[in-house]
C-alpha positions in Angstrom: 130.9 73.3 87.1 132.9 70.3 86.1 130.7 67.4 85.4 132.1 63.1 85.3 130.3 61.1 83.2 131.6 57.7 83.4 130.2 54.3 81.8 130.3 55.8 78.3 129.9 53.1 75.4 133.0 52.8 73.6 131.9 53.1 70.5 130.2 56.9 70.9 132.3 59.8 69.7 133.4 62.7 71.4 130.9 64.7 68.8 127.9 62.4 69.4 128.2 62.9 73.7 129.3 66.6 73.0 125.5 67.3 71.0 124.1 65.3 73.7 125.1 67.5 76.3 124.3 70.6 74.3 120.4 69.7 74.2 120.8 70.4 78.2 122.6 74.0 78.4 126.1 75.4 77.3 129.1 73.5 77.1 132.2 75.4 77.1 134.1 72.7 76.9 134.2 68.5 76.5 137.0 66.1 76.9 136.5 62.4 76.2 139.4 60.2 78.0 141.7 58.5 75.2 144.2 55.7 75.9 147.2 57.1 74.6 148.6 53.6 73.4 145.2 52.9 71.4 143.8 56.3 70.8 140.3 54.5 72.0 137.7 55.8 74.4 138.5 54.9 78.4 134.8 55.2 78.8 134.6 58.5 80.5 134.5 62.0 80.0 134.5 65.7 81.8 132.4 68.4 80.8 132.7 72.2 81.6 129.5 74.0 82.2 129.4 77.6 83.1 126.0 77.8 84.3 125.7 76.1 87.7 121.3 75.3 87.0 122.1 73.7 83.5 124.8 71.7 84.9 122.6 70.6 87.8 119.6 70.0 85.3 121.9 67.9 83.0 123.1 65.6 86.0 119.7 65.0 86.5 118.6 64.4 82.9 121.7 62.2 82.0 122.3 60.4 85.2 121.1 56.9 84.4 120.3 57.8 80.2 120.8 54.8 78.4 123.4 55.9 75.4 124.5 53.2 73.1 124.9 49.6 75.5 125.2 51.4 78.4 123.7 53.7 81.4 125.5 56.7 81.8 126.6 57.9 85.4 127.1 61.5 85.6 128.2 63.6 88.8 130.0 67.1 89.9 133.6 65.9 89.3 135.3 65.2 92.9 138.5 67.3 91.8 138.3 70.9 91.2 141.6 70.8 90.0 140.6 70.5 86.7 139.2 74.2 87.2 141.4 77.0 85.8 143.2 79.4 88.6 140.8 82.2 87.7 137.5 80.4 88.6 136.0 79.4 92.3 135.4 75.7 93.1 132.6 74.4 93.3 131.8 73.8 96.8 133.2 77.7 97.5 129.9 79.2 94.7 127.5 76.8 96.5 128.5 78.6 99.9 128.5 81.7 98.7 124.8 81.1 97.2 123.5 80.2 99.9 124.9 82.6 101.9 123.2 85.1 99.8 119.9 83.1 100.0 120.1 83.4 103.6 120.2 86.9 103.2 117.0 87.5 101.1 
């Protein structure tokens, strides 16, 4: 799952949110938004999560975590074009799973 964080502090590195995250599940990835002309934080971030219950777990955990001078605000991204070709959206697991729920 791709997860927005938004509202980030300026002054917190990529490293500092990126062992942040880690406490709440595996991160395969981490990208903190740079203005090109500065180099400087834009104040948000995306993270890649494999596990769709960490992900979910984290959201809830970080959404509204005071880090640095501000509250974080942490969501499923809206786009899934961020996802590589290979992997299903989002919204497409979530069917599925509960499709297979049904089932049980």
């Amino acid at each position: 799952m791709i997860i927005l964080i938004r509202n980030i502090d300026r002054s917190i590195s990529e490293d500092e949110l990126r062992k942040l995250l880690e406490t709440h599940g595996k991160v395969r990835t981490f990208d903190l938004v740079l203005d090109k002309a500065t180099g400087k934080s834009k104040g948000f971030g995306f993270a890649d999560m494999p596990s769709l219950d960490q992900a979910v777990r984290m959201i809830e955990a970080l959404n509204g975590f005071k880090l640095g001078a501000t509250q974080l605000r942490v969501k499923r991204a809206a786009s899934s074009s961020l996802l590589g070709t290979n992997e299903p959206r989002p919204k497409l697991l979530d069917k599925k799973q509960n499709r297979l729920r049904r089932r049980d």
